[in-house]
N, CA, C and O atoms as a GROMACS GRO file, in nm:
protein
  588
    1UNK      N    1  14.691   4.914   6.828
    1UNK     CA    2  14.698   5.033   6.909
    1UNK      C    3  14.736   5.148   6.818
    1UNK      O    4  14.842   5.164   6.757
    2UNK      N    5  14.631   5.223   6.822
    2UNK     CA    6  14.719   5.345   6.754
    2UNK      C    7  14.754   5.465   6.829
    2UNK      O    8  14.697   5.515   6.926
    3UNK      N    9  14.880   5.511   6.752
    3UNK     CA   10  14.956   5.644   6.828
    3UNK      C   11  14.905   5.801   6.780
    3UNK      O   12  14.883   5.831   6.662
    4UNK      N   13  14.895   5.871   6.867
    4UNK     CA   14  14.826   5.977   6.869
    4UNK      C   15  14.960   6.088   6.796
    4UNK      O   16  15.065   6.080   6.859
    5UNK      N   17  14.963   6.179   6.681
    5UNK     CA   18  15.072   6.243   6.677
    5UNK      C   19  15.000   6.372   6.718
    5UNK      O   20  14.882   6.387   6.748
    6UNK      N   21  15.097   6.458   6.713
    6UNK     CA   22  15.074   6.656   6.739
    6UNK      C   23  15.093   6.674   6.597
    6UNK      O   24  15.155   6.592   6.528
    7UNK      N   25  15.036   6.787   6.548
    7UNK     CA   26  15.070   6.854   6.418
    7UNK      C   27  15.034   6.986   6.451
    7UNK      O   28  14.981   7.012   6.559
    8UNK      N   29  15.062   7.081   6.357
    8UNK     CA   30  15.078   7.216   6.375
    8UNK      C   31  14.913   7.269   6.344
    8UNK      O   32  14.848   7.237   6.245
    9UNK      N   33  14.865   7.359   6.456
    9UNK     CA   34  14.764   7.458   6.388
    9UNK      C   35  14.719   7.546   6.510
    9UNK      O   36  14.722   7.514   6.628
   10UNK      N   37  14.667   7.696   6.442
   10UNK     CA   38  14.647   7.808   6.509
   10UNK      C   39  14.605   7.767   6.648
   10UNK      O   40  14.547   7.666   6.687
   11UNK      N   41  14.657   7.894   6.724
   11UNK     CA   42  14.621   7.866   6.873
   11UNK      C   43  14.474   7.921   6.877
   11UNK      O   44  14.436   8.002   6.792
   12UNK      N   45  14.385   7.870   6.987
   12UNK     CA   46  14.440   7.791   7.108
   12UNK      C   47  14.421   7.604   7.044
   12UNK      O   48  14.429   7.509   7.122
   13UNK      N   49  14.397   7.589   6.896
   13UNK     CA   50  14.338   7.465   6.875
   13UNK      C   51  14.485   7.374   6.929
   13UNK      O   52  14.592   7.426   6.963
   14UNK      N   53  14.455   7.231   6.925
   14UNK     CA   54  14.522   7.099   6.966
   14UNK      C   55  14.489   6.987   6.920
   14UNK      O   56  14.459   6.884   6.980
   15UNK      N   57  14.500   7.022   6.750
   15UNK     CA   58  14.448   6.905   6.724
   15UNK      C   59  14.586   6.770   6.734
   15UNK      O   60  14.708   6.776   6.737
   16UNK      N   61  14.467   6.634   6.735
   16UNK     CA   62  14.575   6.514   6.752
   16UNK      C   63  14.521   6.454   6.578
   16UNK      O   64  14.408   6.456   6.528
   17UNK      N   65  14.662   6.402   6.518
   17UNK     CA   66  14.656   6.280   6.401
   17UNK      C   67  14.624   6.152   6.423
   17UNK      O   68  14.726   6.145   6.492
   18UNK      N   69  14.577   6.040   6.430
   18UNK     CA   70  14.579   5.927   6.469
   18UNK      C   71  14.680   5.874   6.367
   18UNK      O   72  14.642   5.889   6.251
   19UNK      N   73  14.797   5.816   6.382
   19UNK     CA   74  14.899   5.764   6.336
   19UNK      C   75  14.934   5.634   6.373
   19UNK      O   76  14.904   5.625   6.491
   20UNK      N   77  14.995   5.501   6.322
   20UNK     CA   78  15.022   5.407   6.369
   20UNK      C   79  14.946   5.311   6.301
   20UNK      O   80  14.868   5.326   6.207
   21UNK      N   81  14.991   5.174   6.382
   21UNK     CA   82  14.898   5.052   6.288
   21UNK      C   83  14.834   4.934   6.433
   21UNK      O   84  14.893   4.881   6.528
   22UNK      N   85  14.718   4.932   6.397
   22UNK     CA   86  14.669   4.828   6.519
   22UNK      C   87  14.693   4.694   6.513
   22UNK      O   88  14.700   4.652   6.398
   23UNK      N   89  14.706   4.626   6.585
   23UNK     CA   90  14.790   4.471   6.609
   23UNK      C   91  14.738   4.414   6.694
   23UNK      O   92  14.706   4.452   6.807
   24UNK      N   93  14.718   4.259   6.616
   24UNK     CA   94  14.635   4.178   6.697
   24UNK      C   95  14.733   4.066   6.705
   24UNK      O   96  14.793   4.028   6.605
   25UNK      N   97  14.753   4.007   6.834
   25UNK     CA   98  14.848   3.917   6.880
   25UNK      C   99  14.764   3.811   6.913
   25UNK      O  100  14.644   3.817   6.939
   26UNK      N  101  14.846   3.700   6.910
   26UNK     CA  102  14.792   3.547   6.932
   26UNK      C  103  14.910   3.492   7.016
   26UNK      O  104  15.024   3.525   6.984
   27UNK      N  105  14.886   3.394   7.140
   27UNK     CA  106  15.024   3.370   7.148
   27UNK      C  107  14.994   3.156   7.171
   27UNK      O  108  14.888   3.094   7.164
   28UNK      N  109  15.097   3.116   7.189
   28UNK     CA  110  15.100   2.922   7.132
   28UNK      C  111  15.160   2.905   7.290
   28UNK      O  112  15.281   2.925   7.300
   29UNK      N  113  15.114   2.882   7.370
   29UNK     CA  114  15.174   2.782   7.445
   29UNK      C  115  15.206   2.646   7.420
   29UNK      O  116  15.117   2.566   7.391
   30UNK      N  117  15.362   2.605   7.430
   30UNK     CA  118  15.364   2.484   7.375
   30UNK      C  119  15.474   2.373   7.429
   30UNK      O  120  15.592   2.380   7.396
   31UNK      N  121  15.422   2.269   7.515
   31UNK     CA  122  15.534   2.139   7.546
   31UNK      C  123  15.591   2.038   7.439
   31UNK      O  124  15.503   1.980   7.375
   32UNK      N  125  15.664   2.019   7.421
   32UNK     CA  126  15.715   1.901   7.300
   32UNK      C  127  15.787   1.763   7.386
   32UNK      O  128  15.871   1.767   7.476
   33UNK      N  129  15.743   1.680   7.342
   33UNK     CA  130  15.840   1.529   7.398
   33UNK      C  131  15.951   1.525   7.305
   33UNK      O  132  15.927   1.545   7.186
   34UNK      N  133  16.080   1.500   7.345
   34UNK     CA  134  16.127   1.476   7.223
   34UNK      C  135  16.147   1.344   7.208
   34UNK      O  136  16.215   1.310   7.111
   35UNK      N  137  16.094   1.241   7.296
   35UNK     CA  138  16.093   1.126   7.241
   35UNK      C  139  16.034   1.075   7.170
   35UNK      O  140  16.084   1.014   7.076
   36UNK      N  141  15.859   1.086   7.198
   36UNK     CA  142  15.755   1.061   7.142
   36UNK      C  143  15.706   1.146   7.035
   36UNK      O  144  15.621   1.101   6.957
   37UNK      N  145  15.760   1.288   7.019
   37UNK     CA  146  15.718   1.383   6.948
   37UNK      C  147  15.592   1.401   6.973
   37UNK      O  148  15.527   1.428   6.872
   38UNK      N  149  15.521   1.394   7.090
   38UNK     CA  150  15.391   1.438   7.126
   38UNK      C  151  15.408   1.592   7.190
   38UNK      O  152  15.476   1.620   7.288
   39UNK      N  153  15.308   1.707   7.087
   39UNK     CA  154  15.296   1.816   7.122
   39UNK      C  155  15.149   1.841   7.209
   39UNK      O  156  15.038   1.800   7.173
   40UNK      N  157  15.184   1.932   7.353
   40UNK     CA  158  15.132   1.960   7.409
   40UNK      C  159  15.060   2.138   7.344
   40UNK      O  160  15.146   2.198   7.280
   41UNK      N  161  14.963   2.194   7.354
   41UNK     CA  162  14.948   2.335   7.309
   41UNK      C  163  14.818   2.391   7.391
   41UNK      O  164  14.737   2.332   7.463
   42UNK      N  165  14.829   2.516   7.356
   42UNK     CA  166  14.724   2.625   7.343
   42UNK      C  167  14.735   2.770   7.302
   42UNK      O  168  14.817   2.859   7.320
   43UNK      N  169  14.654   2.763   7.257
   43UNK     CA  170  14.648   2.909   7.172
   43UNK      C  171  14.543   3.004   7.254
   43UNK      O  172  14.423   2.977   7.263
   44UNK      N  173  14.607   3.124   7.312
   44UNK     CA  174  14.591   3.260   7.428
   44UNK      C  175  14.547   3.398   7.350
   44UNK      O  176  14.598   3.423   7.241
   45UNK      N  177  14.476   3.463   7.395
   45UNK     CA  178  14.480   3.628   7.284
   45UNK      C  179  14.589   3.705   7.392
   45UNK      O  180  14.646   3.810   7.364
   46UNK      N  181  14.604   3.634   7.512
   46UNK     CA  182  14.735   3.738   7.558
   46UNK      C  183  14.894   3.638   7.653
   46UNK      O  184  14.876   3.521   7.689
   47UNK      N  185  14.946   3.664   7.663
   47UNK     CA  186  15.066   3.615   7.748
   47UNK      C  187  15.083   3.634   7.858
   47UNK      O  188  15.147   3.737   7.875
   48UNK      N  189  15.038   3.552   8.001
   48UNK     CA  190  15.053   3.649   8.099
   48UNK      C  191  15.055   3.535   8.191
   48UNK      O  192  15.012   3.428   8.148
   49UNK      N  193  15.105   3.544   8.331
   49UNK     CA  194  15.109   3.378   8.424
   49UNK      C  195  14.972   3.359   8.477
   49UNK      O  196  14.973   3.288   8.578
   50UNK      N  197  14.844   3.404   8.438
   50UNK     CA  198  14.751   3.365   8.465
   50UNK      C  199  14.757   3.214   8.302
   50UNK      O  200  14.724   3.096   8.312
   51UNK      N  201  14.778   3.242   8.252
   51UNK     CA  202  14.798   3.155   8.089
   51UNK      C  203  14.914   3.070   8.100
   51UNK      O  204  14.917   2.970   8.028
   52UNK      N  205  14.967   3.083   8.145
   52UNK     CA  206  15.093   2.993   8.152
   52UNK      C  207  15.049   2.884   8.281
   52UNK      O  208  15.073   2.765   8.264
   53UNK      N  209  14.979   2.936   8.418
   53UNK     CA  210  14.956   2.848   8.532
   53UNK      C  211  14.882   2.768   8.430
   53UNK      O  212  14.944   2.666   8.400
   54UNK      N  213  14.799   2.780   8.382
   54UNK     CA  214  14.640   2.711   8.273
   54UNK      C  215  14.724   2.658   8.200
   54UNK      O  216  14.673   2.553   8.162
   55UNK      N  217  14.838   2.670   8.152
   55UNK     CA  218  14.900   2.587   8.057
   55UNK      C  219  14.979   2.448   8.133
   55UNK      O  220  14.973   2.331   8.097
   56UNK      N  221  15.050   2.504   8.246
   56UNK     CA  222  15.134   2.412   8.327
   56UNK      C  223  15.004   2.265   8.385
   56UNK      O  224  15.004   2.143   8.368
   57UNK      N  225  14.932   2.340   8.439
   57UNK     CA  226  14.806   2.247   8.439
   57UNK      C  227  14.793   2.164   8.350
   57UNK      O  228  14.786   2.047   8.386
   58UNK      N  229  14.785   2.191   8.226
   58UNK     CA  230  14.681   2.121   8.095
   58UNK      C  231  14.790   2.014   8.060
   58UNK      O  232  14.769   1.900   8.019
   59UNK      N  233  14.908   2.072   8.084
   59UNK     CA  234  15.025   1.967   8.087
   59UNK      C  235  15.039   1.830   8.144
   59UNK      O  236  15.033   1.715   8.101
   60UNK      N  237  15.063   1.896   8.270
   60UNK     CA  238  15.059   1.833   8.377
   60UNK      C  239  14.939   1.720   8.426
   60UNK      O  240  14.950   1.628   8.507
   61UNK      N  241  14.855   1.750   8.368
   61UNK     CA  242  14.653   1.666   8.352
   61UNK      C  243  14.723   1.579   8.248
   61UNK      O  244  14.779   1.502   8.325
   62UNK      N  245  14.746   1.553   8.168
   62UNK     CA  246  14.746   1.533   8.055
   62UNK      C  247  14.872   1.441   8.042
   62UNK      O  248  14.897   1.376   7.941
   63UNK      N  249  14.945   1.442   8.149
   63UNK     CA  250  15.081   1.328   8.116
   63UNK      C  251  15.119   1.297   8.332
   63UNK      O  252  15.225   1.311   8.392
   64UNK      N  253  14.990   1.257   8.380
   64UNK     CA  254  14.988   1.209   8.498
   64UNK      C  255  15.102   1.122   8.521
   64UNK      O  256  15.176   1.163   8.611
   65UNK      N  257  15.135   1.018   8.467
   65UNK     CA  258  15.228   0.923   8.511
   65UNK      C  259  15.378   0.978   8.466
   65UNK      O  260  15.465   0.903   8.510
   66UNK      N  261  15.436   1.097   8.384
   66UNK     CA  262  15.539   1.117   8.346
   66UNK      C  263  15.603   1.230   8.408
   66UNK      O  264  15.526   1.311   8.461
   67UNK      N  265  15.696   1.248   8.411
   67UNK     CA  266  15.766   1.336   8.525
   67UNK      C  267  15.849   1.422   8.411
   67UNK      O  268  15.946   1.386   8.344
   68UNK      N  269  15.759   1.581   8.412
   68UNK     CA  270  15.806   1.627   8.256
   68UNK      C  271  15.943   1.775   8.335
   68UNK      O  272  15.970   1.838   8.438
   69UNK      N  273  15.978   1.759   8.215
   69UNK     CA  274  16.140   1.872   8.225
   69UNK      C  275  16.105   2.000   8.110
   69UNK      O  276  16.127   1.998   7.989
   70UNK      N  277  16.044   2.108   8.193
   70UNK     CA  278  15.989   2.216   8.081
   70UNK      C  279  16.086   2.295   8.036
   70UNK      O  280  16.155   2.325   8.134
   71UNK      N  281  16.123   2.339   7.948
   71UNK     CA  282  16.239   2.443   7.882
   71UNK      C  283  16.184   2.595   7.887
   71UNK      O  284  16.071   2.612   7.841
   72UNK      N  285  16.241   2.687   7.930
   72UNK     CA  286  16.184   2.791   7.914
   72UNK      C  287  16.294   2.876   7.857
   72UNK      O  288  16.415   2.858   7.861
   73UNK      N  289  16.204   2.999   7.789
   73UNK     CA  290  16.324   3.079   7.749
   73UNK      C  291  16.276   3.215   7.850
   73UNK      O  292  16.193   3.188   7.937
   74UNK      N  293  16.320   3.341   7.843
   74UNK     CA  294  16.322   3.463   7.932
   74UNK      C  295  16.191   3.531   7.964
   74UNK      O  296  16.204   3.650   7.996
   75UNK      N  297  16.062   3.482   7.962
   75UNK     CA  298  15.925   3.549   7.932
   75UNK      C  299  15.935   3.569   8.089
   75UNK      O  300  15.982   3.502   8.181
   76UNK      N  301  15.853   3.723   8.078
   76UNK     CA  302  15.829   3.771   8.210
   76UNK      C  303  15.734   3.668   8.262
   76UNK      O  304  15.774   3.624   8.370
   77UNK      N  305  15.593   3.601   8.213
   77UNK     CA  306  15.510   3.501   8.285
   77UNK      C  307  15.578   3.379   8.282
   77UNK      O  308  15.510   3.284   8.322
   78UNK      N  309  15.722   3.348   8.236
   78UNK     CA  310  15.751   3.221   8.262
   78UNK      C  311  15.856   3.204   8.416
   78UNK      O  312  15.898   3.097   8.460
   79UNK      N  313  15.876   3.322   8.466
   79UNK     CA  314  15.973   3.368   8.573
   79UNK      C  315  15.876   3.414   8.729
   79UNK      O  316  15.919   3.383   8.840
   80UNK      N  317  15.757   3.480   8.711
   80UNK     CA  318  15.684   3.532   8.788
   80UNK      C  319  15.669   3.465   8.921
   80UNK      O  320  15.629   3.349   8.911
   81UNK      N  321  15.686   3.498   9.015
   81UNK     CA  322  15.657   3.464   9.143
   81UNK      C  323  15.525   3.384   9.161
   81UNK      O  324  15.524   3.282   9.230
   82UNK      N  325  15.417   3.428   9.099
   82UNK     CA  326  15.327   3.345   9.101
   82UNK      C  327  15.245   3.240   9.026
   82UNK      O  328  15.126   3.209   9.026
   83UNK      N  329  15.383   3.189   8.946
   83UNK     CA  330  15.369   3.066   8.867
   83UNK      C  331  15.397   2.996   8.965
   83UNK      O  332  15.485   3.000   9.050
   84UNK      N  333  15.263   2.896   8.930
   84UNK     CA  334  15.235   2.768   9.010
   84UNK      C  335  15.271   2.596   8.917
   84UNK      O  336  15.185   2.539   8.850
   85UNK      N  337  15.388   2.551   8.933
   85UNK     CA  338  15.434   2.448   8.914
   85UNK      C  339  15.414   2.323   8.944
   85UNK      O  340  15.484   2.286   9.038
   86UNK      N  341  15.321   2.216   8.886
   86UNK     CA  342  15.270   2.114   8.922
   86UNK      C  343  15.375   1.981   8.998
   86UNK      O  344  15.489   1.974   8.953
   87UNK      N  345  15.342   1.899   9.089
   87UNK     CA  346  15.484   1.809   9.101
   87UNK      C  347  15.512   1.791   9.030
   87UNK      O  348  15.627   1.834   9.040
   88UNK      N  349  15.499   1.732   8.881
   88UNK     CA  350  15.513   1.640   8.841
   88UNK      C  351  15.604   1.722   8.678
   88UNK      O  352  15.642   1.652   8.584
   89UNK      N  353  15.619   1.859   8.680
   89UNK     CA  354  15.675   1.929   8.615
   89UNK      C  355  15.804   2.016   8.638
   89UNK      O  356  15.773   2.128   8.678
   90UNK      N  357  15.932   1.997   8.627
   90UNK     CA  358  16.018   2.107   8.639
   90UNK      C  359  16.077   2.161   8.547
   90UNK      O  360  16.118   2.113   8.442
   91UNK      N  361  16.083   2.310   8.605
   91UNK     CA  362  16.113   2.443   8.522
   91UNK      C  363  16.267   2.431   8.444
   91UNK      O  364  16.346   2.358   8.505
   92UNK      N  365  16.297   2.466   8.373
   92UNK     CA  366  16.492   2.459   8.348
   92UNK      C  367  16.445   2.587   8.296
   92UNK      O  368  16.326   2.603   8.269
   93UNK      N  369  16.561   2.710   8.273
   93UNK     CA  370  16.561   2.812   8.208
   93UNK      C  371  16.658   2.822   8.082
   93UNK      O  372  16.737   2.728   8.073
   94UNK      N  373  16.666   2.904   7.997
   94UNK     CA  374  16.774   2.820   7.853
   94UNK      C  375  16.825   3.021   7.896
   94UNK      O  376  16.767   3.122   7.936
   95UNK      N  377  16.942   2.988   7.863
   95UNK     CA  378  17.011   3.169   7.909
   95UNK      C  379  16.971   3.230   7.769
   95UNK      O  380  16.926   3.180   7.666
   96UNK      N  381  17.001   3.347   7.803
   96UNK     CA  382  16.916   3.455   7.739
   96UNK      C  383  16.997   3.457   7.608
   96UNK      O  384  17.112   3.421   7.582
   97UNK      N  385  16.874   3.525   7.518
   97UNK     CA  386  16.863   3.577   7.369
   97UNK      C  387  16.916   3.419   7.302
   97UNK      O  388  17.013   3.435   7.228
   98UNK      N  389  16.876   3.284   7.312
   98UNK     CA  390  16.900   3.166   7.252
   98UNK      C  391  16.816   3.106   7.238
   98UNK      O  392  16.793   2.998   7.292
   99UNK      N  393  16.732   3.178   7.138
   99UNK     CA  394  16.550   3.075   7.145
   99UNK      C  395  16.585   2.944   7.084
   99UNK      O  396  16.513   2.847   7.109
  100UNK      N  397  16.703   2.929   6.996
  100UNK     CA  398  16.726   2.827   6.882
  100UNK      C  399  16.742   2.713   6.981
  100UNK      O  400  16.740   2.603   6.927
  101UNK      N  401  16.759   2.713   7.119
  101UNK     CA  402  16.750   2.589   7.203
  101UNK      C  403  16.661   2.572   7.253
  101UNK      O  404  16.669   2.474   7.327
  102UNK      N  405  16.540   2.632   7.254
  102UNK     CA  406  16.384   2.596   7.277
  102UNK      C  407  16.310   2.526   7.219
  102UNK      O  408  16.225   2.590   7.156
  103UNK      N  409  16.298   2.370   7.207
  103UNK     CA  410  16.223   2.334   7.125
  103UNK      C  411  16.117   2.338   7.052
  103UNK      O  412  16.107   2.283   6.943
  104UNK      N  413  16.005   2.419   7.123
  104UNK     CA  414  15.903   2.406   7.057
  104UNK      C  415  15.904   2.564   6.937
  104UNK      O  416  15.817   2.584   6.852
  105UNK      N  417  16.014   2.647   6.960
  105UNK     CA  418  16.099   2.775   6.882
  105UNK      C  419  16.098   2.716   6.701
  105UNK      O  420  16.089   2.778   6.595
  106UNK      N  421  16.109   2.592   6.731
  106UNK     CA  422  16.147   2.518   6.588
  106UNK      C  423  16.041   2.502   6.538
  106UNK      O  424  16.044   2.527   6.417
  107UNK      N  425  15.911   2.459   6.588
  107UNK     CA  426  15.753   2.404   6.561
  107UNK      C  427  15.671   2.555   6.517
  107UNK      O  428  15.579   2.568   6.436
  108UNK      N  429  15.720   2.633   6.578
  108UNK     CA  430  15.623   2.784   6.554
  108UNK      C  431  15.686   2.846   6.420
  108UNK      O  432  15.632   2.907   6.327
  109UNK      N  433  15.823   2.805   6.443
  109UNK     CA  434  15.910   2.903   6.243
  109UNK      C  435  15.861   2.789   6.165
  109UNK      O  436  15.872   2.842   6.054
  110UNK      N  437  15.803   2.640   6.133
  110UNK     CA  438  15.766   2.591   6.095
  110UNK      C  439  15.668   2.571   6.036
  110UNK      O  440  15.674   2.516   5.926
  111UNK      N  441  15.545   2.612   6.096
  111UNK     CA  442  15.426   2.697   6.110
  111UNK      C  443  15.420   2.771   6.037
  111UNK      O  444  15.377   2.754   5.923
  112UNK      N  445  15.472   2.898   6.094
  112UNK     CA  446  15.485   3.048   6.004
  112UNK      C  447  15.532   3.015   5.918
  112UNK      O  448  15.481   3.095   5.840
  113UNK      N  449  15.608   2.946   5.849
  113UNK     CA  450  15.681   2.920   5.765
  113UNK      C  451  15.595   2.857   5.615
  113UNK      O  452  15.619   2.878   5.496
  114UNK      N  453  15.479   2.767   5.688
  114UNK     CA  454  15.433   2.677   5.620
  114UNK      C  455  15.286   2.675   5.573
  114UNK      O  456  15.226   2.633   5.474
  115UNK      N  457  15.249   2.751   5.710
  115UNK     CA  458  15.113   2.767   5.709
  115UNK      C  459  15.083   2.957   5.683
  115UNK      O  460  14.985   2.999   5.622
  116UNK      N  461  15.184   3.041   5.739
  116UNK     CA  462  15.112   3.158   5.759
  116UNK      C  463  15.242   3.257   5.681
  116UNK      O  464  15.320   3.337   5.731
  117UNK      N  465  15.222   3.209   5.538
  117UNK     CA  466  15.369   3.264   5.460
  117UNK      C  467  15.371   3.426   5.456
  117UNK      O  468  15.463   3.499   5.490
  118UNK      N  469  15.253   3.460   5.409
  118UNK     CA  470  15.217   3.599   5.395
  118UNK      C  471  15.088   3.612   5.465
  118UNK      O  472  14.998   3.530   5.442
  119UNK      N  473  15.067   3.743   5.577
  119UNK     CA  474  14.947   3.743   5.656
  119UNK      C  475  14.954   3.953   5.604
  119UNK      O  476  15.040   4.040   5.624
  120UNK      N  477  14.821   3.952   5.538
  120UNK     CA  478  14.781   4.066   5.524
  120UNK      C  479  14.722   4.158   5.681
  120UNK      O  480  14.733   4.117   5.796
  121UNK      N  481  14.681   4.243   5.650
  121UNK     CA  482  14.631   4.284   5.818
  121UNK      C  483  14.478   4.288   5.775
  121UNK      O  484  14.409   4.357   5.850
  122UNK      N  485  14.409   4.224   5.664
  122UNK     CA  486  14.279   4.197   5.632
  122UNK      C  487  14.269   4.049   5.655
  122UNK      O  488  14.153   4.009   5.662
  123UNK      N  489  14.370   3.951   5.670
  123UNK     CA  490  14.371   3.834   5.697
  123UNK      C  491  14.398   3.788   5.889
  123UNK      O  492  14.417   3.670   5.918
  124UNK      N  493  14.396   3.863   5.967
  124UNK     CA  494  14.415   3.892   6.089
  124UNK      C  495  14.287   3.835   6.181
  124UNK      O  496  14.294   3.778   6.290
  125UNK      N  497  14.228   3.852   6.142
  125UNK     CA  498  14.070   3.894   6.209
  125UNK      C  499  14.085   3.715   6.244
  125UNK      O  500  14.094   3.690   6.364
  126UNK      N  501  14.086   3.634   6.181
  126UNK     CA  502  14.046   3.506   6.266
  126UNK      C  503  14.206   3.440   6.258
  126UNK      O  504  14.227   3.338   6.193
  127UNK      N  505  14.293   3.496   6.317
  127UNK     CA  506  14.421   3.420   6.313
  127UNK      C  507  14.434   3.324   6.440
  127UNK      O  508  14.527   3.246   6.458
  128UNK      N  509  14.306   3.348   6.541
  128UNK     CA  510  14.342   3.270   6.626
  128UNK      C  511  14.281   3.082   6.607
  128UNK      O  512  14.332   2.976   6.646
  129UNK      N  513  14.160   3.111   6.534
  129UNK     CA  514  14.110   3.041   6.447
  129UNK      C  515  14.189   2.916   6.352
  129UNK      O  516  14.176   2.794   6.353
  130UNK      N  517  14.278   3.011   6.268
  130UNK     CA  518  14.359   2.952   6.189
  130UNK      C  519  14.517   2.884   6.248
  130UNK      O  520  14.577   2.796   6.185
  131UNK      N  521  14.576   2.955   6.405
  131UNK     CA  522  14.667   2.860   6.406
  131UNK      C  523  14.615   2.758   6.468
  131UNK      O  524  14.688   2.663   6.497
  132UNK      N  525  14.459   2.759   6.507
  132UNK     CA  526  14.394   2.614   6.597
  132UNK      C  527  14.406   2.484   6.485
  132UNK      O  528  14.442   2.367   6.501
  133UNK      N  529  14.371   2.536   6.398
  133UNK     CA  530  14.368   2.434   6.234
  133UNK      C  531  14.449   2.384   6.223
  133UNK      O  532  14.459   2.262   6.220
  134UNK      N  533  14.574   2.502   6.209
  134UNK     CA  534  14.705   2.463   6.107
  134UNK      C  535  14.763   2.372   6.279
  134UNK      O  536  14.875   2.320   6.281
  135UNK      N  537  14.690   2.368   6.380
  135UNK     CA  538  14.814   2.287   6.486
  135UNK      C  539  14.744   2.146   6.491
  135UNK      O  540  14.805   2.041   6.512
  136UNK      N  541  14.606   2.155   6.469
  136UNK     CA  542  14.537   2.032   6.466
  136UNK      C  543  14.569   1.942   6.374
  136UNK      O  544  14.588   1.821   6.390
  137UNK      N  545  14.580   2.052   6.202
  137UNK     CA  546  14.615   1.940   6.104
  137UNK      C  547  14.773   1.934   6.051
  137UNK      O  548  14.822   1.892   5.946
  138UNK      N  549  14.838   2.000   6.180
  138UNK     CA  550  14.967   1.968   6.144
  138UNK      C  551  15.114   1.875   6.215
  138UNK      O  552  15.227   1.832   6.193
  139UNK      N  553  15.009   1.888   6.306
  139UNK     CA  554  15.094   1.885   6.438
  139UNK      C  555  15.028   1.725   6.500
  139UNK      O  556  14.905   1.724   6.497
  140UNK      N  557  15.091   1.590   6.556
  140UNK     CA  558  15.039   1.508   6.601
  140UNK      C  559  15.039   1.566   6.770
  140UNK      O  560  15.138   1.562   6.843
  141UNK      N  561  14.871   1.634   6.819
  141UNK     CA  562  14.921   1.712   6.940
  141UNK      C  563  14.825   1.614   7.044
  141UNK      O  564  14.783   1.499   7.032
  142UNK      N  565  14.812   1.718   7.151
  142UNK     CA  566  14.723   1.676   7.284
  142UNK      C  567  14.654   1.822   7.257
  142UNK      O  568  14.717   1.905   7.323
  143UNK      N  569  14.579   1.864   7.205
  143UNK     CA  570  14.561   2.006   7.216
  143UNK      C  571  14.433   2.044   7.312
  143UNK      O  572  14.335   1.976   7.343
  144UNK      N  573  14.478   2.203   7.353
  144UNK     CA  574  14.357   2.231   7.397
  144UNK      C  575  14.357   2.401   7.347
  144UNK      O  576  14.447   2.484   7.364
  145UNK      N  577  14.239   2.416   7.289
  145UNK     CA  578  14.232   2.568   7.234
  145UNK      C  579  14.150   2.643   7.335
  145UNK      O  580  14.092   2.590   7.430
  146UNK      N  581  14.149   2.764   7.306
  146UNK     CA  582  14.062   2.873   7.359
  146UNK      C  583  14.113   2.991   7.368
  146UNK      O  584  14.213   3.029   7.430
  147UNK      N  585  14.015   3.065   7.281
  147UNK     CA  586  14.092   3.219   7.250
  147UNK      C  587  13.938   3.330   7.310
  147UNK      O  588  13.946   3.453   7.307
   0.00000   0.00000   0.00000
């Protein structure tokens, strides 16, 4: 997104600067067992409870016979009135500003850590691409992508 500035010049002109830097976001939906260490995922171009219902689903499909306990931390789509919660899934909330008790918090600095040390903003363009890789060949998951 870029920001529009004002700068100075004769009236009646108005000219605008284009200032700022554009940003491309990716976001990981992600369940962890901690028994089995089986990771659940998906990788979103946005965050929102239309993505999160699609996530609770893919979960929930995907571990029929187990009766799962989801961790959440403060996301506006993880709170929304119209998140739809499968039986077979319940919500816990972890209190605020304490991601370090979110498990799957540990799997993403891991990641970044390992896979995405330095990201230029010429290296951007297929990042959604690249965390599908780095989760496939890093991660023992259940995955489901789509960006």
């Amino acid at each position: 997104m870029v920001r529009l500035r004002h700068c100075w010049a004769p009236a009646p002109l108005r000219p605008t600067v284009p200032n700022g830097y554009e940003r491309q976001f990716v976001y990981v939906y992600g369940a962890i067992s901690p028994l089995q260490g089986e990771l659940d995922w998906k990788i979103c171009p946005e965050m929102n409870t239309q993505r999160m219902n699609e996530f609770l689903l893919q979960v929930s499909q995907a571990h029929p016979d187990d009766f799962v306990v989801k961790i959440l931390d403060g996301a506006s789509s993880h709170k929304s009135q119209e998140l739809r919660v499968p039986d077979n899934i319940r919500l816990r909330r972890l209190p605020g500003y304490s991601p370090e008790l979110n498990p799957p918090e540990h799997v993403w600095d891991e990641l970044r850590e390992n896979e995405f040390p330095i990201a230029s903003s010429t290296r951007w363009t297929g990042l959604g691409d690249s965390w599908s890789r780095a989760c496939r060949d890093w991660l023992p998951t259940t995955p489901a992508c789509e960006l």
